[in-house]
N, C-alpha and C positions, 0 to 999 in steps of 0.2 A: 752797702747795707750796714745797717747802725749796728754794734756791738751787743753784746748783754754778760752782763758780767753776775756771779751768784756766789751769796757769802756761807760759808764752809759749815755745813748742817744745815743749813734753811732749807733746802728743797722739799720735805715735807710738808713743813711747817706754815700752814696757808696767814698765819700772823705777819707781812711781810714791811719790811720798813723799807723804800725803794729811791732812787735817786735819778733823777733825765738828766744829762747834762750835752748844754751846747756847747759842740768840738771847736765852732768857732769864735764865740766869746766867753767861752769858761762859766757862763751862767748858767741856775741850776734850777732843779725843781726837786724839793721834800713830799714825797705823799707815803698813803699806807694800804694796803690793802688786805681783804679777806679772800681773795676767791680760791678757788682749790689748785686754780692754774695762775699763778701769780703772772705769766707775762699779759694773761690777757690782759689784763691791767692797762698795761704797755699800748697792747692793739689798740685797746677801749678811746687811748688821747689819740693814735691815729686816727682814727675814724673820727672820734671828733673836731682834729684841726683839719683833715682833709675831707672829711665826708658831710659833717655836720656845719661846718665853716664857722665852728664858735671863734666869739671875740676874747680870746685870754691871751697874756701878755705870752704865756707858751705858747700856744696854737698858732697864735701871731709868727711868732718866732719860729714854728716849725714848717710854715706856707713860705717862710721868707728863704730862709736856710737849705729847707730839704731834710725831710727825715732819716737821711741818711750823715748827716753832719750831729747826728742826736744818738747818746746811749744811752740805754735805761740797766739801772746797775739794782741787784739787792744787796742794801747793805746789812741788814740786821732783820732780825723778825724776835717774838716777843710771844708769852704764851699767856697773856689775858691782856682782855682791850686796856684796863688801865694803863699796865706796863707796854702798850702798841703805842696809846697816846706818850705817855710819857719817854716814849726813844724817839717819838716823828720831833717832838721840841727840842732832843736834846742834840738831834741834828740837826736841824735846824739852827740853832743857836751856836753850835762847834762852828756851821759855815760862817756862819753872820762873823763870828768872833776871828774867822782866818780870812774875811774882808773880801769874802764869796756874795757875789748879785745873787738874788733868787727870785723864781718866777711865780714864788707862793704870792696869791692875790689873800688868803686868808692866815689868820695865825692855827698854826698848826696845834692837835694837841690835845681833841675832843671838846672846842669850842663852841658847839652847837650851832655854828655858824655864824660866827659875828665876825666882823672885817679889822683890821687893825686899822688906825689912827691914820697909819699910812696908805694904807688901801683905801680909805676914807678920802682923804685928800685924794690920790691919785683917779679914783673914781669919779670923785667932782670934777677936776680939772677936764678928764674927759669928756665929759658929759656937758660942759662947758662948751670946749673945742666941737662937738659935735650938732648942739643949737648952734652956734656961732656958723658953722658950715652951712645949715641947711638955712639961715636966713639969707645967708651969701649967696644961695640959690634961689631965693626969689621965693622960701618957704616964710611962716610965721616963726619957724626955732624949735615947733611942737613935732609928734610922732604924724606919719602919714600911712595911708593904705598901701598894698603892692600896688594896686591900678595907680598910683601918684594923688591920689583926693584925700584929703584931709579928715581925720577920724570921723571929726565933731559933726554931726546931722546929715551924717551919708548913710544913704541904705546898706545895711551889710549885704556884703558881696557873696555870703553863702546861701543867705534865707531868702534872698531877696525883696526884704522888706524892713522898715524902720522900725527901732523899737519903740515899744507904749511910753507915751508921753504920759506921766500923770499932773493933774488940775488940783489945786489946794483943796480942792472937795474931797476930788477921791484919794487923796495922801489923806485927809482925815479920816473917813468911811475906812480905809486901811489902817491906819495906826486904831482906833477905835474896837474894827474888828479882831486884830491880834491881840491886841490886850485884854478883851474876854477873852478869846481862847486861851492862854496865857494866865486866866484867873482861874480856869476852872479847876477843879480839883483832882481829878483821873488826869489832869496834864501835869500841875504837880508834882503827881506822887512818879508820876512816871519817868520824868525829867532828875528827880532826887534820887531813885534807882538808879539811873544808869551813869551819875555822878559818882555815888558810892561805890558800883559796879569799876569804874573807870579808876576812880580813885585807890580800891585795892589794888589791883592791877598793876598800877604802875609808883603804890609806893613807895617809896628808898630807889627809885630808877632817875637814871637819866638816858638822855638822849644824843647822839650825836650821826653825821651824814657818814657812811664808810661806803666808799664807791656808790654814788648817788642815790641811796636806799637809809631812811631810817633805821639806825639801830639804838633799842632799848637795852642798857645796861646799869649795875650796879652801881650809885655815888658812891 
């Protein structure tokens, strides 16, 4: 059974800055969490590499290994999001800098979700390697159904029916009709409401993903 190790006063403190690492090749995972019960956290990637069968270079790693060759450590926790993102980078980068692999697919740090450079490339190469496979099986390279049939002009397999074809008519007759609606004035005003509405709301905020949930906070 995997370890869990907890840094000296964080148990309360649901701000958790957390660390997985593989017993057998010293490779590592940076993340952070909020929840009240920091290991779920922990449970949360089990179930997604063993329950969920997601494709991440960890989850990967923990179907190959055994989640028992994996510990999940806290090492730091932080008492506002700013100061959460900015310890997930700063570990991050202490690994990077003592010549630690890590299984972050994203740059850590309250990036809104954008991939790094590296992720970038390793995601193409991927994605590459995986058209290249599926033409090697006698596919065209593209995504297919569970039944084996190919996306493009197959009935969906839930509705049981294909969807509406539109004819340069009625893409006219449609674009023609939403842009009245679209002119009229009670849409307008109502549309510039809830812009303004929207726009208080959130701003001096930003945004970033904390355990797969949108959180709004402070720039």
């Amino acid at each position: 059974m995997a370890q869990q190790f907890f840094y000296p006063g964080c148990i309360n403190n649901n701000m958790i800055i957390y660390i997985i690492t593989n017993l057998v090749t010293d490779k590592k995972y940076v993340g952070q969490t909020m929840q009240k019960d920091p290991k779920s956290r922990w449970y949360d990637h089990q179930r997604d590499a063993f329950k969920n069968n997601k494709k991440y270079p960890l989850y990967n790693s923990m179907r190959k290994h055994g989640k028992e060759n994996f510990t999940w450590e806290i090492v730091d926790h932080a008492s506002s999001m700013q100061e959460l993102n900015e310890l997930e980078s700063a570990w991050e980068n202490k690994l990077l800098n003592e010549g630690v692999e890590l299984y972050n697919l994203r740059e850590t740090g309250g990036n809104k979700g954008s991939h790094s450079e590296i992720s970038i490339k390793k995601m193409s190469e991927s994605q590459k390697k995986a058209h290249a496979r599926r033409r090697a099986n006698g596919g065209d390279g593209g995504w297919t159904r569970s039944d084996g049939g190919p996306m493009k002009g197959k009935v969906h397999p839930k509705k049981g029916k294909p969807g509406k074809k539109w004819d340069e008519e009625s893409k006219e007759k449609h674009k023609i009709k939403m842009q009245e609606i679209h002119s009229r004035p009670e849409y307008k005003e109502k549309n510039a409401k809830r812009l303004r509405e929207q726009g208080k709301k959130y701003t001096g905020m930003t945004w970033k993903l904390v355990d797969g949930k949108r959180v709004w906070i402070e720039k």
